[in-house]
Structures are given as structure tokens and as C-alpha cells.
LUMFI-659343 format. One record per residue (C-alpha): y, z, x; residue number from 0. Coordinates in Angstrom, 3 decimals. Last residue first. Layout:
<<Y Z X> NUM>;
...
//
This chain:
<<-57.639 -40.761 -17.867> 165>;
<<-55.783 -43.887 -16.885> 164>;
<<-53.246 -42.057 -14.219> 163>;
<<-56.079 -40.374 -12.242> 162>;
<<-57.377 -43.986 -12.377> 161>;
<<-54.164 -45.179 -10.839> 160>;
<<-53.876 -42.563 -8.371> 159>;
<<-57.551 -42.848 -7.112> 158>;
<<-56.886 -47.127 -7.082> 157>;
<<-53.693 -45.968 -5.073> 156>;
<<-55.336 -43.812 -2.663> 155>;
<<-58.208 -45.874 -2.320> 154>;
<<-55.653 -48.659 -0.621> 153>;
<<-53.860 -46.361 1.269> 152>;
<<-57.361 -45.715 3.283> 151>;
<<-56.300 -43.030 5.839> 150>;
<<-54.886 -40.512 3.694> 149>;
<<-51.614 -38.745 3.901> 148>;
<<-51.620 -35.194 4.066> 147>;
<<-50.341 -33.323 0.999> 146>;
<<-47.063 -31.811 1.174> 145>;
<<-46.395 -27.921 1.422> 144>;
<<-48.937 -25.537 2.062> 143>;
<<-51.457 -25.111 4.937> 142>;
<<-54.471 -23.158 3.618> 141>;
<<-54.474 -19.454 5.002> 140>;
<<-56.143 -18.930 8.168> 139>;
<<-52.954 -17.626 10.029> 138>;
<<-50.074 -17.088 7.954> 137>;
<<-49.622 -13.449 8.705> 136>;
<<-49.335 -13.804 12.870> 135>;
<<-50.883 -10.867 14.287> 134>;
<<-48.519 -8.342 15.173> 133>;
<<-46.581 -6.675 17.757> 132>;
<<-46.302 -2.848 17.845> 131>;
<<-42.778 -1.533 15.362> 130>;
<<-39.139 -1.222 16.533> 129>;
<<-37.831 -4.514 15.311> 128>;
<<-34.006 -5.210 15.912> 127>;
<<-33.099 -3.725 18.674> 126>;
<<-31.578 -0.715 20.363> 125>;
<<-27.943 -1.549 19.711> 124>;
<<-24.277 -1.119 21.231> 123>;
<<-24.199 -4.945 21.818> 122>;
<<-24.377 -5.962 25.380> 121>;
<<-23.646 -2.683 27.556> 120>;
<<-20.748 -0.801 26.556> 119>;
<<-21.194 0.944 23.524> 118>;
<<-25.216 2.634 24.438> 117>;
<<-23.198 3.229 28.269> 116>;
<<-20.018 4.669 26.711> 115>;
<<-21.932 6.615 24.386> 114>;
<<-24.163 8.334 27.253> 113>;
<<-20.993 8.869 28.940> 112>;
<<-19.312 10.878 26.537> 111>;
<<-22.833 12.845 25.882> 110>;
<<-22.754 13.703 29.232> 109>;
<<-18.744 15.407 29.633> 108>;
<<-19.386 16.872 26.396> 107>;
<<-22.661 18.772 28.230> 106>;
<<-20.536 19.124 30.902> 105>;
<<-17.253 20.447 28.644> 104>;
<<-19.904 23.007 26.829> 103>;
<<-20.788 24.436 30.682> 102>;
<<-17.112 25.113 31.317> 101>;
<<-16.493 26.799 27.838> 100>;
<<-19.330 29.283 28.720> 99>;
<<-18.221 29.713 32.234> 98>;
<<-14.546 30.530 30.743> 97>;
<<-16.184 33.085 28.307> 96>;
<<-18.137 34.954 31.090> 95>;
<<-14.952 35.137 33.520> 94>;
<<-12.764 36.341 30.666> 93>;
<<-10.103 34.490 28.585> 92>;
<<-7.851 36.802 26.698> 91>;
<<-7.095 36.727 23.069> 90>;
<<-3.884 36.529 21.647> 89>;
<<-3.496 38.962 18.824> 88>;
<<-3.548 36.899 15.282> 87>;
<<-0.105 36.557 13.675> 86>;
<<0.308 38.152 10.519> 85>;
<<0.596 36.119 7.441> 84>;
<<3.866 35.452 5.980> 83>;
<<4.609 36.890 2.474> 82>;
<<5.956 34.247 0.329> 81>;
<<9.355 34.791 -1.004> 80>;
<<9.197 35.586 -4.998> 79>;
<<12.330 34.330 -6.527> 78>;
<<11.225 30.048 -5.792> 77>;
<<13.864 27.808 -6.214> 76>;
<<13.170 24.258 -7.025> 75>;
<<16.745 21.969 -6.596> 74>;
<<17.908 20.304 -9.485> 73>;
<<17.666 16.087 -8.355> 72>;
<<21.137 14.095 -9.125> 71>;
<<22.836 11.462 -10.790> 70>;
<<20.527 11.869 -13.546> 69>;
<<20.221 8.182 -15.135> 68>;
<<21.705 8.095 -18.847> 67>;
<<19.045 8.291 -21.850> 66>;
<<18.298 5.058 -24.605> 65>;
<<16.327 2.975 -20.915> 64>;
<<14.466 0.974 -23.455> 63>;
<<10.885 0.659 -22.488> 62>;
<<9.064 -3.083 -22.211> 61>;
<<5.631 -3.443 -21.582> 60>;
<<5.013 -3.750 -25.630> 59>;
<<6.444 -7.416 -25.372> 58>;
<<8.668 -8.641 -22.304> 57>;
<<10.606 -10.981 -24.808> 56>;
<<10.594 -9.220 -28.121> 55>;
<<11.266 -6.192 -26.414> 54>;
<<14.106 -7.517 -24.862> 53>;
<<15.403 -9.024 -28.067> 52>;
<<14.900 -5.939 -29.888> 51>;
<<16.684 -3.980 -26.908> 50>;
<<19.876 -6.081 -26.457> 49>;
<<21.087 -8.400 -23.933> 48>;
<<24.452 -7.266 -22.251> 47>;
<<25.874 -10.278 -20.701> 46>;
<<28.451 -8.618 -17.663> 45>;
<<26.496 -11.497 -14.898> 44>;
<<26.705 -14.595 -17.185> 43>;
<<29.507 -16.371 -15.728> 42>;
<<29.365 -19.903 -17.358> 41>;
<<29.123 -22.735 -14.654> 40>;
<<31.802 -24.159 -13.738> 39>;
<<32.090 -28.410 -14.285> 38>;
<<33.468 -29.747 -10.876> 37>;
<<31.877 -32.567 -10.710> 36>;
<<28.830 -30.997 -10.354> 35>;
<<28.445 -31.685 -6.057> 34>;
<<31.668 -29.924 -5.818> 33>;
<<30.179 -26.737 -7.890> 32>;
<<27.257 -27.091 -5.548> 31>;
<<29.753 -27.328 -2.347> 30>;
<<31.842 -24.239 -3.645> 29>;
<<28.495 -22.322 -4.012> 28>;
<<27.482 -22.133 -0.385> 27>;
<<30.441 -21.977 0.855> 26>;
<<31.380 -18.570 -0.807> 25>;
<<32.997 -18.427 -4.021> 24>;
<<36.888 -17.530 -4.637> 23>;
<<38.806 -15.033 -5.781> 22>;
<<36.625 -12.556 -6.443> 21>;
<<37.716 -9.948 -4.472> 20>;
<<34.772 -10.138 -1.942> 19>;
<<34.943 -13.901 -1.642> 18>;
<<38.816 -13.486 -0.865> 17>;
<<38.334 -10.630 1.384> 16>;
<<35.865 -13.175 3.165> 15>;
<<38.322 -15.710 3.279> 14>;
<<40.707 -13.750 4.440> 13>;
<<38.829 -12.800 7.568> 12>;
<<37.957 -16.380 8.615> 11>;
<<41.217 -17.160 8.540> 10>;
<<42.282 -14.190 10.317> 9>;
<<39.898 -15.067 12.982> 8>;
<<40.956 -18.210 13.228> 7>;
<<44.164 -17.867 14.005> 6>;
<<43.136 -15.319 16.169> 5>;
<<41.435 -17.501 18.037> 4>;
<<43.744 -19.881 18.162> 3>;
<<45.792 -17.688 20.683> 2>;
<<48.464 -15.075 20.937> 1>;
<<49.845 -14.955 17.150> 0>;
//
């Protein structure tokens, strides 16, 4: 041994060997079979639990696995190789074609910047109400809602209470 540290190390090392063997639990579960007075807990982890009882359990959902899992994929081979298609002949760019290309990238060129200025200022729309201004619909009409209070409170209750009477 050199130092402490390697002391420790290989403690720390066999431990974990240890847990990984099976010889003993991690930290975790030594303090909680501590904290139980030291009563073990049954090791239910090789339990096999059979297919009525599972389907009884989980219901109809449930699908017995009765066929071993493939421990690998076939490969798909196809016999007939696919005919490639010929490549089309490069074509050149001419003086007339590149001035026709050059005027479409303007008119992109525009119709970028007429989005940009619809997107950018306030909130990308034209408005709300497109039509001429109107006259006000409600004009005229009788006012609805509650009744005006009268002046006299006093015929208002004798009008109420012969209303009431009849």
C-alpha cells in the first residue's frame, strides 16, 4: 500500500464486487433492513407467476408470451437489382437564361421585403373592419333596459298597488 487512498479505494472497490456478486446489499438497503430489526425480506425476483393468474389479473389485455424471442432479425434480400435511372445531361446556363433567373430573384427579392414590412410593423394586419362607416343601428329605437324612475314615488306605489289589486 502507498497511501490511504488506496486503502480506500480498494475498499470501496470490494464492496462494489461484493454488491455485484451478491454478497451483500448496497447502502441503501442495509440501513432499511437495519431500520426492520433485521427481519429479510423474502426474495421474490426468480417467482414465476403463471398465465391464468396473469390473465386473471391484467384481464383480456393480457397475451401470454407461449413462443421464444428471435434473437435475431432475417435480413430482406431482393434477386432482382433495381435498374438505376440515367443521369440527366447537365445543362448549361446561357446569357438569356441567367437574365431570366436574375429578374425572378428581384421580383423574390420585393415580395421578401413586402412581407417583412406587412410582419414587421405593429401586428402583421390590415384591420379589423374594411367596410364605409355607418350610422349608428340603435338610434331612434325605444331605450331598453330598466324603467325610468318617476318623479312622484308616492303615485308609483298607489299605481303598483292597484296594478296589484286587479
Amino acid at each position: 500500500m502507498n497511501s490511504i487512498g488506496d486503502f480506500a479505494e480498494k475498499l470501496i472497490l470490494g464492496n462494489v464486487a461484493d454488491i455485484k456478486e451478491g454478497k451483500s446489499l448496497p447502502p441503501k438497503l442495509e440501513e432499511a433492513r437495519a431500520a426492520s430489526a433485521g427481519a429479510p425480506a423474502k426474495d421474490v425476483s426468480r417467482i414465476e407467476v403463471p398465465d391464468d393468474m396473469m390473465r386473471q389479473i391484467l384481464g383480456e389485455g393480457f397475451t401470454p408470451q407461449e413462443s421464444t424471442p428471435v434473437e435475431s432479425i432475417p435480413e430482406l434480400v431482393w434477386e432482382q437489382p433495381e435498374e438505376e435511372a440515367p443521369a440527366p445531361e447537365p445543362s448549361y446556363l446561357t446569357e438569356e437564361t441567367g437574365q431570366q433567373l436574375v429578374s425572378l430573384l428581384e421580383e423574390v427579392k420585393g415580395l421578401v421585403a413586402d412581407l417583412k414590412e406587412m410582419t414587421g410593423t405593429g401586428t402583421g394586419s390590415i384591420g379589423v373592419h374594411l367596410g364605409p362607416p355607418c350610422e349608428d343601428p340603435m338610434k331612434g329605437q325605444a331605450p331598453r333596459g330598466y324603467r325610468s324612475p318617476k318623479k312622484n314615488k308616492k303615485s308609483a306605489l298607489r299605481d303598483a298597488i292597484r296594478n296589484k289589486l286587479r
